[in-house]
C-alpha positions as CSV (number, residue, x, y, z in Angstrom):
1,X,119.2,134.7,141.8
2,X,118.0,135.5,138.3
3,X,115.4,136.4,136.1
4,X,114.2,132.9,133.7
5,X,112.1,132.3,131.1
6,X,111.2,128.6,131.4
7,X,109.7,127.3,128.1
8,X,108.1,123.5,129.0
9,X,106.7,121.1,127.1
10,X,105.1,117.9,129.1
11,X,103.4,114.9,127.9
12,X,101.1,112.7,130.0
13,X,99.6,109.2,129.5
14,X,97.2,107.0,131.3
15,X,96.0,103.8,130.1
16,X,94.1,101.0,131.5
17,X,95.1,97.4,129.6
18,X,92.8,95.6,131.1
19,X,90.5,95.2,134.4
20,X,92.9,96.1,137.4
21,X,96.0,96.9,134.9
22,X,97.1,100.6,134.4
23,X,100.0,102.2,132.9
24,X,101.2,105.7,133.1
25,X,103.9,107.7,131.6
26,X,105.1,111.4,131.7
27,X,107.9,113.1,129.8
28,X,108.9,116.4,130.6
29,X,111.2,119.1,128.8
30,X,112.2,122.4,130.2
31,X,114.2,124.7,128.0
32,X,115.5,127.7,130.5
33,X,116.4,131.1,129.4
34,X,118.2,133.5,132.2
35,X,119.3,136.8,132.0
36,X,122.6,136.9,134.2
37,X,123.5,133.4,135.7
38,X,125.0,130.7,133.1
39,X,122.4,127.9,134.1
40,X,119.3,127.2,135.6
41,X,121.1,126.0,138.8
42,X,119.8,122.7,140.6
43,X,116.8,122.1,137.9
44,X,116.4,119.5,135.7
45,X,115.8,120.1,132.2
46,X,114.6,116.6,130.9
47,X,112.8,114.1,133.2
48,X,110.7,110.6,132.7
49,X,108.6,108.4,134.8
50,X,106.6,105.7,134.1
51,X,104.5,102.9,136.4
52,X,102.3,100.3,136.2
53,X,99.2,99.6,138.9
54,X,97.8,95.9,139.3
55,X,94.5,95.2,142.0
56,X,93.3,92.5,142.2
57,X,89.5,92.1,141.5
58,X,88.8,91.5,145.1
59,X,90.5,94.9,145.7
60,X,92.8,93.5,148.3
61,X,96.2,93.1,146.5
62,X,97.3,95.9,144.8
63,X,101.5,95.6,143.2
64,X,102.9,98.4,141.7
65,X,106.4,99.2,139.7
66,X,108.1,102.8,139.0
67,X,110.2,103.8,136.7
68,X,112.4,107.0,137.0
69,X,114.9,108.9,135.0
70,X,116.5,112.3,135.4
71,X,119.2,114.2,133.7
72,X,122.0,115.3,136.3
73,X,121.1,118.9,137.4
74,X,124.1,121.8,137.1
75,X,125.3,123.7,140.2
76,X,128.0,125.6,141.3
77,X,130.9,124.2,143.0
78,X,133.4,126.1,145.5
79,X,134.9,127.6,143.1
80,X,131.8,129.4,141.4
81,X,132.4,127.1,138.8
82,X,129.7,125.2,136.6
83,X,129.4,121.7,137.5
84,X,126.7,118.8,136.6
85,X,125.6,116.4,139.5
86,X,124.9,112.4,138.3
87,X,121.2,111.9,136.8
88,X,118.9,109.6,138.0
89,X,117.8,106.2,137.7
90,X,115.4,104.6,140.0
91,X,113.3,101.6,139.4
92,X,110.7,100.9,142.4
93,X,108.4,98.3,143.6
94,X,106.1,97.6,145.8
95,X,103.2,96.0,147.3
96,X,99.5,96.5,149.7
97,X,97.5,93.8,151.0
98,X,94.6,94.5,153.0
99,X,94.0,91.7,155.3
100,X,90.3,92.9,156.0
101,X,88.4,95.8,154.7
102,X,89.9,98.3,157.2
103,X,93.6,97.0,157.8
104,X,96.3,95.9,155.6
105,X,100.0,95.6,155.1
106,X,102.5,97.3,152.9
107,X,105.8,97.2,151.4
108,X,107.7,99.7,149.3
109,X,111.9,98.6,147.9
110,X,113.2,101.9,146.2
111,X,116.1,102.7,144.0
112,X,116.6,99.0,143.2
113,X,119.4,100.1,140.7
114,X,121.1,101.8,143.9
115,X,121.3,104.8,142.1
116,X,123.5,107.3,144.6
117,X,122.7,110.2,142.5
118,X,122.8,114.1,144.9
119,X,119.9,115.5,144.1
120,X,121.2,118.6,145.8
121,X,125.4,119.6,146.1
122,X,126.5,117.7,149.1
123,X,123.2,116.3,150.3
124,X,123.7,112.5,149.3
125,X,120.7,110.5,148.5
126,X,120.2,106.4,150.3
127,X,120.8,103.9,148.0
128,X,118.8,101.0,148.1
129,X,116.0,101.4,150.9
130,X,113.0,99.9,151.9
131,X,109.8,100.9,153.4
132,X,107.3,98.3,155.6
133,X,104.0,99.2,157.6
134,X,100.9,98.9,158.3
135,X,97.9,100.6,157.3
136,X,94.2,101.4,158.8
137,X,91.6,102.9,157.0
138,X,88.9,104.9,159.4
């Protein structure tokens, strides 16, 4: 535990390309100064994310795409020494359909680069995974 002074600077953008096209991309720095610990333990300092949305004009179909990058957040191992975990990479897609106005479909593929990054030490992270339902609106 430690006293920090976290200094951040974040940039956001949204932009629509053209009817039922948008594109969105954040960039985030945090500089960290503590007063007894060597670093800012299990945070990242420099993250990025950016997506894209297409719908359809009949609003049924909407695809999407992810983009994620982290860098590899410090922690201490067993030995109280300083140690850096991987960064991330993640690259997403996925997909809704609403068969009528009320229920649809979905599928969601994450990490395609199988990124096994430990977001925490010792608490490993899926590779490749994917995520099917159903949805109902009320």
């Amino acid at each position: 535990y430690d006293t920090a002074t976290i200094f951040s600077i974040k940039a956001n953008i949204s932009a629509p390309i053209f009817k039922g096209l948008s594109l969105t991309g954040t960039v985030s720095q945090n500089i960290y100064t503590l007063e007894n610990e060597k670093k800012a333990w299990h945070l990242p300092s420099f993250s990025v994310g950016a997506g894209a949305r297409y719908r359809t004009e009949d609003q049924k179909l909407l695809v999407k795409v992810d983009f994620f990058l982290e860098n590899g957040v410090p922690y201490k191992d067993s030995n109280g020494e300083a140690q850096n975990l991987n960064g991330l990479f993640d690259i997403s897609v996925g997909a809704e359909y609403f068969f009528t106005e009320k229920i649809g479909g979905f599928v969601q593929l994450n990490n395609l680069a199988s990124n096994n990054r430990q977001r925490w030490h010792r608490y490993p992270t899926l590779g490749l995974n994917a995520l099917i339902g159903i949805t109902a609106r009320f």
